[in-house]
VOGUKOL-447567 format. One record per atom (N, C-alpha, C): atom name; x negated, y negated, z. Coordinates in nm, 2 decimals. Layout:
<zafis>
ZAFI  site      xx      yy      zz
ZAFI    CA       X       Y       Z
...
</zafis>
This chain:
<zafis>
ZAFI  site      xx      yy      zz
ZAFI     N   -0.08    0.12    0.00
ZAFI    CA    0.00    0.00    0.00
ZAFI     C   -0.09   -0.12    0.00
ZAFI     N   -0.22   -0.14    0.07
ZAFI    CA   -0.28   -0.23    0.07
ZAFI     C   -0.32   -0.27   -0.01
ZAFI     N   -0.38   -0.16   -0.08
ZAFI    CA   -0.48   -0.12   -0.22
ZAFI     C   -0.40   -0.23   -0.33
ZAFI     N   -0.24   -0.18   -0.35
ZAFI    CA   -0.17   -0.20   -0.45
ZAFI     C   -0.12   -0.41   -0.42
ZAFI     N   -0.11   -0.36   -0.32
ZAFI    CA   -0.10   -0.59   -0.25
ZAFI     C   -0.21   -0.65   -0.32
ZAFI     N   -0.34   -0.56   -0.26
ZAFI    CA   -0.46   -0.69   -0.31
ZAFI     C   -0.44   -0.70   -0.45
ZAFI     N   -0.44   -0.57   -0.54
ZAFI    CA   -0.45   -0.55   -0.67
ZAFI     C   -0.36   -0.67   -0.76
ZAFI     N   -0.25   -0.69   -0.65
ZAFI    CA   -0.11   -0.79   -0.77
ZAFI     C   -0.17   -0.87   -0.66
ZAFI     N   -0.21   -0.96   -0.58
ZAFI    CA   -0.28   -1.08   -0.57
ZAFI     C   -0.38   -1.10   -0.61
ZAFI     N   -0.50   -1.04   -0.66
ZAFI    CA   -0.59   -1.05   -0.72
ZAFI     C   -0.54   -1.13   -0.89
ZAFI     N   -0.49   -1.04   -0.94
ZAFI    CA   -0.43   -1.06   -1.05
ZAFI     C   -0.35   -1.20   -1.09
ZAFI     N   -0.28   -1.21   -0.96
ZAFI    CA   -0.17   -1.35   -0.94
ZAFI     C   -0.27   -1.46   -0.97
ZAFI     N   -0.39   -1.46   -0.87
ZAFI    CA   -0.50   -1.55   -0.86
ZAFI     C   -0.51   -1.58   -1.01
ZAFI     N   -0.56   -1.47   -1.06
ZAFI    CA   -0.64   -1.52   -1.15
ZAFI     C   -0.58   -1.55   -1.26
ZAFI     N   -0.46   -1.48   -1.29
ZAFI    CA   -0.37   -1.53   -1.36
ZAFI     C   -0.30   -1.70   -1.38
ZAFI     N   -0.30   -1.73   -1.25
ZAFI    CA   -0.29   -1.85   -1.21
ZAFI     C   -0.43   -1.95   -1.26
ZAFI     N   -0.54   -1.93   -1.22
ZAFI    CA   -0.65   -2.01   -1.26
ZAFI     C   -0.67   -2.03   -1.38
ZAFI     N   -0.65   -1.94   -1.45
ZAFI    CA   -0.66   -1.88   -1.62
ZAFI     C   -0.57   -2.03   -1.65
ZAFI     N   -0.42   -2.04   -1.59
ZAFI    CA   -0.34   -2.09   -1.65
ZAFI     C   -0.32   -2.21   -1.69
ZAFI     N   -0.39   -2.25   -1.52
ZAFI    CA   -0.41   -2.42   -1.49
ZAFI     C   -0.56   -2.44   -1.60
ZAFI     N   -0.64   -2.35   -1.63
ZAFI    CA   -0.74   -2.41   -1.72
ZAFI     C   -0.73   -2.43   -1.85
ZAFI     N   -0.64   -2.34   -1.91
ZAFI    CA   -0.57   -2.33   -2.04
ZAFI     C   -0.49   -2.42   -2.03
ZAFI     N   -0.43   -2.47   -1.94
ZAFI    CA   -0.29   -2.59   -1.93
ZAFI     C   -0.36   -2.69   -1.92
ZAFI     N   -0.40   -2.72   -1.84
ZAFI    CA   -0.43   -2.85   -1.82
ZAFI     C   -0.56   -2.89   -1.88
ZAFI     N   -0.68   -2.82   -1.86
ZAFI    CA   -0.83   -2.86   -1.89
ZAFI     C   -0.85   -2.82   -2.06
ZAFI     N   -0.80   -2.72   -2.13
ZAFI    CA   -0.78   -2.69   -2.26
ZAFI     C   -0.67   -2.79   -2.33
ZAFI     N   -0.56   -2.79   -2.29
ZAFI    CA   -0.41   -2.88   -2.34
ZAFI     C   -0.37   -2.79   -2.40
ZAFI     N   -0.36   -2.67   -2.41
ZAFI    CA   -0.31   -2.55   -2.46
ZAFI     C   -0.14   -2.57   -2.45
ZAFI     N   -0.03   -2.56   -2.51
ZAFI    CA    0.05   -2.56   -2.49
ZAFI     C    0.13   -2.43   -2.38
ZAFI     N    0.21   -2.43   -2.30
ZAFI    CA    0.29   -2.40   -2.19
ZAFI     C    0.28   -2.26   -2.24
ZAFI     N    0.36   -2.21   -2.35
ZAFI    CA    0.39   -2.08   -2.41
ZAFI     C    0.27   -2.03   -2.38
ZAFI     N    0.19   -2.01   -2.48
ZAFI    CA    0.05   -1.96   -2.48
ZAFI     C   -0.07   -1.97   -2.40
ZAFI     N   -0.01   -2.07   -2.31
ZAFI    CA   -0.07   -2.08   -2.15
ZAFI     C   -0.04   -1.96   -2.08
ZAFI     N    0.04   -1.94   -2.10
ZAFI    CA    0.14   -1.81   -2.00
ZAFI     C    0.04   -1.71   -2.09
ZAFI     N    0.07   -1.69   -2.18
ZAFI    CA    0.03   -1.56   -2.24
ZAFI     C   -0.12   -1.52   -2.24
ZAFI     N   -0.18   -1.59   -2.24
ZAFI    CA   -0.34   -1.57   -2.27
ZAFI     C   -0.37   -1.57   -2.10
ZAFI     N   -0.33   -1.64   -2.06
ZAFI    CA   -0.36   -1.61   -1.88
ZAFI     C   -0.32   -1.46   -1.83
ZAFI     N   -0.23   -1.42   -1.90
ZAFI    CA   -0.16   -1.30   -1.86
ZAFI     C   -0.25   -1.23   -1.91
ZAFI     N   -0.30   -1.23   -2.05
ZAFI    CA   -0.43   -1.15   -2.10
ZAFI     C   -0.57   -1.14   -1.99
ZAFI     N   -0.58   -1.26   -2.02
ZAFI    CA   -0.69   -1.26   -1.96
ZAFI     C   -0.72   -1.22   -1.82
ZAFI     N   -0.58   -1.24   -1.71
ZAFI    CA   -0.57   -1.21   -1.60
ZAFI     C   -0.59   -1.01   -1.60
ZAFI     N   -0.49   -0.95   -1.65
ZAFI    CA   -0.52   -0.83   -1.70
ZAFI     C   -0.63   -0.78   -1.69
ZAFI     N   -0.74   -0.87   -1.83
ZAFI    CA   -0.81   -0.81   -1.85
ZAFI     C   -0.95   -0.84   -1.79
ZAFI     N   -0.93   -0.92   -1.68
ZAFI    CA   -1.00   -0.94   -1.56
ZAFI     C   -1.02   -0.88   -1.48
ZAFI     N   -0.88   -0.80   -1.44
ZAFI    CA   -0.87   -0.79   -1.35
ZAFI     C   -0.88   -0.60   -1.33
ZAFI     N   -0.90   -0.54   -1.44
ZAFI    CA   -0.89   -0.40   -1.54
ZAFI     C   -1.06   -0.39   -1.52
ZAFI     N   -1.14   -0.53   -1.54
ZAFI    CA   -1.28   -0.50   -1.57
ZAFI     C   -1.35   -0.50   -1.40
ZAFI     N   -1.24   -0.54   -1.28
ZAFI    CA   -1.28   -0.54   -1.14
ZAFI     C   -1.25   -0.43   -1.13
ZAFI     N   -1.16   -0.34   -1.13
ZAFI    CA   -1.13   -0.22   -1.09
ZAFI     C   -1.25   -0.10   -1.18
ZAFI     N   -1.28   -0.16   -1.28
ZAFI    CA   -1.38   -0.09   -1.32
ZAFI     C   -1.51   -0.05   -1.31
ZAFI     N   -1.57   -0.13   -1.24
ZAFI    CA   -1.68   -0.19   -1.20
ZAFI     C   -1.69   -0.12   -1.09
ZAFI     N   -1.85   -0.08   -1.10
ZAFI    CA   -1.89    0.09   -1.01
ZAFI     C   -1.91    0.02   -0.92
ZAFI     N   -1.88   -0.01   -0.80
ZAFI    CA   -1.93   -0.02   -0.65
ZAFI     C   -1.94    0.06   -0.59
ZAFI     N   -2.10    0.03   -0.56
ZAFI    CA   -2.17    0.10   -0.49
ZAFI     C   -2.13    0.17   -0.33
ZAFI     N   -2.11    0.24   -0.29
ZAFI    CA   -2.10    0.28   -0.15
ZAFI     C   -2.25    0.29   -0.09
ZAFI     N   -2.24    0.21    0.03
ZAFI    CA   -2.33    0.20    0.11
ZAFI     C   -2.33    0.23    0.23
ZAFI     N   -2.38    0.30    0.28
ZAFI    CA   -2.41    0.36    0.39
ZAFI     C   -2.51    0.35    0.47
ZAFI     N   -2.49    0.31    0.63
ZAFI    CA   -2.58    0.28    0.66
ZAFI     C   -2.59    0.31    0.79
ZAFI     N   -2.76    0.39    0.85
ZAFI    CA   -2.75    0.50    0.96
ZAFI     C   -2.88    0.39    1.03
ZAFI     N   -2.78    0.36    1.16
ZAFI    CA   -2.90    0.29    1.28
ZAFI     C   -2.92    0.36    1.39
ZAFI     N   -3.02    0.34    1.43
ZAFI    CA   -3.12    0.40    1.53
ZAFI     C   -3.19    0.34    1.58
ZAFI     N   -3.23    0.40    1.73
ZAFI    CA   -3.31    0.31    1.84
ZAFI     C   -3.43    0.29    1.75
ZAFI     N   -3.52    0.20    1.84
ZAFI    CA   -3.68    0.23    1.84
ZAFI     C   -3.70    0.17    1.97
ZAFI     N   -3.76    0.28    2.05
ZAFI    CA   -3.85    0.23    2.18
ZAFI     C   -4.00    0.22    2.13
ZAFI     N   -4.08    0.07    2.22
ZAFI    CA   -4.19    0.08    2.22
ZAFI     C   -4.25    0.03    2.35
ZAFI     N   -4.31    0.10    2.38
ZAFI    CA   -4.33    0.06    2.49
ZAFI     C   -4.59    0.06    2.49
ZAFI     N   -4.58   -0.12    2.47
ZAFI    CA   -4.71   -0.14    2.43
ZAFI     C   -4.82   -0.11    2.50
ZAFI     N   -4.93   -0.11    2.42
ZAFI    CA   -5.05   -0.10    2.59
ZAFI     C   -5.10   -0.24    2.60
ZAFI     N   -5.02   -0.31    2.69
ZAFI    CA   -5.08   -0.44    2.67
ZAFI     C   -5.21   -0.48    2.74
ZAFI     N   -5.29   -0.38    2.82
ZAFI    CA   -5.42   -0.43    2.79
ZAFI     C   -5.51   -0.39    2.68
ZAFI     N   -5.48   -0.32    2.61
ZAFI    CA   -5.58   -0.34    2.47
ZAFI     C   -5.55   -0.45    2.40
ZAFI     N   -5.41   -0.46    2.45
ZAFI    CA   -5.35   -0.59    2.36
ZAFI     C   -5.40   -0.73    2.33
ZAFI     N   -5.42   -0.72    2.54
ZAFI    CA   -5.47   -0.89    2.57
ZAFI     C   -5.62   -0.92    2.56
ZAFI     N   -5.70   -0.75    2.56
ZAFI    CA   -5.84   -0.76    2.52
ZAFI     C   -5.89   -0.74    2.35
ZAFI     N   -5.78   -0.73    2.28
ZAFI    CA   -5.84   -0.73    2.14
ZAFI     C   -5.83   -0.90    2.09
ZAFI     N   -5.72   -0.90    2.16
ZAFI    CA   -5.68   -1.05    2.09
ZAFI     C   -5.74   -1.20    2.19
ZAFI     N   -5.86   -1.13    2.30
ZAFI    CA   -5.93   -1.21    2.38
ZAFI     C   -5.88   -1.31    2.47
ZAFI     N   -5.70   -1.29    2.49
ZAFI    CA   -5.67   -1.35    2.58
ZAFI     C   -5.70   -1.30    2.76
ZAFI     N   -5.76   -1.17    2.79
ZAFI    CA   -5.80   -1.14    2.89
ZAFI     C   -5.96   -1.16    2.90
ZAFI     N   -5.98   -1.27    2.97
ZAFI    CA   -6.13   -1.27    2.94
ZAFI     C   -6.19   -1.14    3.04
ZAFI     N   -6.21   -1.10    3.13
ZAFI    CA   -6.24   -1.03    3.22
ZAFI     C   -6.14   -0.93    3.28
ZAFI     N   -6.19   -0.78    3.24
ZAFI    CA   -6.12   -0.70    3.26
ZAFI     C   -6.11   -0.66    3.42
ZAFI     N   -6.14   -0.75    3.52
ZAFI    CA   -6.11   -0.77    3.64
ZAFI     C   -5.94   -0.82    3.69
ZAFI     N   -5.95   -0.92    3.55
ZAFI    CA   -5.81   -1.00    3.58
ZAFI     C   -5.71   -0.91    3.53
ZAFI     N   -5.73   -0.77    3.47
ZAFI    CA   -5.57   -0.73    3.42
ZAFI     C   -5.50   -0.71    3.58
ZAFI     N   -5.53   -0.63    3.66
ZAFI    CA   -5.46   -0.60    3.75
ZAFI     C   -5.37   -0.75    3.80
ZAFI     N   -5.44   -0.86    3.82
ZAFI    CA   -5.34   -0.93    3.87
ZAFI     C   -5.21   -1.00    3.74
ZAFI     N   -5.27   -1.00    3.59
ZAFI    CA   -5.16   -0.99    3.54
ZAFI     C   -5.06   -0.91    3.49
ZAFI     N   -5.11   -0.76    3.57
ZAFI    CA   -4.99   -0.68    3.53
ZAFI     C   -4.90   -0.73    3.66
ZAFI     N   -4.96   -0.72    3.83
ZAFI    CA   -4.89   -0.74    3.93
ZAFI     C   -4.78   -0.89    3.86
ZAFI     N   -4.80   -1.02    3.79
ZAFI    CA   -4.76   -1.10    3.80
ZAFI     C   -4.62   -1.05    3.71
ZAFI     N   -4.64   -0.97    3.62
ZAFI    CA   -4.51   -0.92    3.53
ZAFI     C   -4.40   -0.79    3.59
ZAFI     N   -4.48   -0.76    3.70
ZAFI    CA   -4.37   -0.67    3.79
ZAFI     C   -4.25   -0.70    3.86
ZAFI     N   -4.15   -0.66    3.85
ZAFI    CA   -4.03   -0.73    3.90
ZAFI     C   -4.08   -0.70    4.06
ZAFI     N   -3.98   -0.73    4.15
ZAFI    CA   -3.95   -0.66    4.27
ZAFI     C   -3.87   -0.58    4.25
ZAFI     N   -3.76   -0.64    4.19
ZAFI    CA   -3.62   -0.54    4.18
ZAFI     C   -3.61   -0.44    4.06
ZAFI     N   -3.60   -0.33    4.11
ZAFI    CA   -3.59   -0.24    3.95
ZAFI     C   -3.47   -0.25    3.86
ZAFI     N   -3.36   -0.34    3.90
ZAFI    CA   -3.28   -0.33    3.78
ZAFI     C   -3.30   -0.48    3.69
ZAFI     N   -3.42   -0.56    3.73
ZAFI    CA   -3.48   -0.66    3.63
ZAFI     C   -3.55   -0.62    3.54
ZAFI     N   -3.59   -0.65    3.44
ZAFI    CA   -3.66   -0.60    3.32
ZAFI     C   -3.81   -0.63    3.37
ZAFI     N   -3.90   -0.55    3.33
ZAFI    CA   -4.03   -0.59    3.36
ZAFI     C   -4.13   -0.61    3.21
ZAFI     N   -4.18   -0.67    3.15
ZAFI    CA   -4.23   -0.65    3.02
ZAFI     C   -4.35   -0.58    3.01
ZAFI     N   -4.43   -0.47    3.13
ZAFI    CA   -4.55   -0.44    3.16
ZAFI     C   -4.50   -0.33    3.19
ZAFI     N   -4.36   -0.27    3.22
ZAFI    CA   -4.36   -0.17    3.29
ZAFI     C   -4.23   -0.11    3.19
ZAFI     N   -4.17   -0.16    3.14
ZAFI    CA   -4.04   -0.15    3.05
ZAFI     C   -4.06   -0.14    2.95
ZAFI     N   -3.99   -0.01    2.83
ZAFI    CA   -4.03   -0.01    2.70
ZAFI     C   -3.95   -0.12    2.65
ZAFI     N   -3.99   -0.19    2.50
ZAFI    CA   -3.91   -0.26    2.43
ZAFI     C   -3.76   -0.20    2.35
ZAFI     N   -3.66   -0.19    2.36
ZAFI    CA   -3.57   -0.14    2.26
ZAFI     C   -3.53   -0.23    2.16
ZAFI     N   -3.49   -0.17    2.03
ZAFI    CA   -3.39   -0.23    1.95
ZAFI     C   -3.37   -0.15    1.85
ZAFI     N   -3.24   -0.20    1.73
ZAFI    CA   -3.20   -0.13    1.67
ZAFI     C   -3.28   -0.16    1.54
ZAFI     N   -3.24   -0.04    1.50
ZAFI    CA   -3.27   -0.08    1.28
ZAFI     C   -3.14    0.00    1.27
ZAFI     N   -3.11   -0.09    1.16
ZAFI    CA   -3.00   -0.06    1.07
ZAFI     C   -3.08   -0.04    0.96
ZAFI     N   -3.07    0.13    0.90
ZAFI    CA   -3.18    0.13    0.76
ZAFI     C   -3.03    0.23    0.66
ZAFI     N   -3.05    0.17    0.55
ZAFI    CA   -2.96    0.23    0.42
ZAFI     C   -2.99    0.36    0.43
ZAFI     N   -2.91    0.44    0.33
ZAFI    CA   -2.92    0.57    0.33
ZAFI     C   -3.02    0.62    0.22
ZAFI     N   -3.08    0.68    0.18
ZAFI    CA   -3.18    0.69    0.03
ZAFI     C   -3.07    0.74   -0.05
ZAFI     N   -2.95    0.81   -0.05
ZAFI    CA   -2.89    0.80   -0.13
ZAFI     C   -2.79    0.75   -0.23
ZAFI     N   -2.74    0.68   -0.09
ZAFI    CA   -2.67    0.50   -0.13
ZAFI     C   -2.51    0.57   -0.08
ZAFI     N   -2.51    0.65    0.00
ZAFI    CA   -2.39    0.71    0.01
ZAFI     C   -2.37    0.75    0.14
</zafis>
């Protein structure tokens, strides 16, 4: 039922636009306003239903990562002295375990990745 609604308002539309362009922006007379919009709307609307669309499918999934952030902070030389990691891991430790800790807690998030076969 939906299917068949959109399909006769699709058609209405365009049938309509067709008509006001032919009518008014062409000066096409009224008769053959009607008629060619009606074509054209048709045959518009014949070439939407025809037209392969693609089905797309698409499967998401976690990624945990959970980093080593002292090779992290010593490759990229923001730890000068490997004395000081202890006190910046203590500074990233929550107290409370249901706060997030970024030193102690893996990262999550999603990917949304397409299907390889489009289906």
């Amino acid at each position: 039922m939906r299917a068949s609604a959109k399909t006769v308002l699709g058609l209405l539309i365009s049938v309509v636009v067709v008509y006001l362009i032919l009518s008014y922006g062409a000066q096409i007379p009224v008769r053959q306003s009607v008629v060619l919009a009606l074509l054209f709307g048709i045959l518009f609307q014949s070439v939407n239903q025809a037209a392969v669309k693609p089905i797309l499918r698409f499967t998401p999934y976690w990624v945990s990562i959970l980093p080593k952030w002292y090779e992290i902070l010593t490759d990229f030389k923001l730890l000068q002295n490997p004395e000081d990691w202890p006190a910046v891991r203590d500074s990233g430790v929550s107290t409370e375990r249901c706060q997030f800790s970024i030193f102690s807690d893996p990262l999550w998030f999603s990917v949304v990745q397409q299907s390889a076969d489009g289906e």
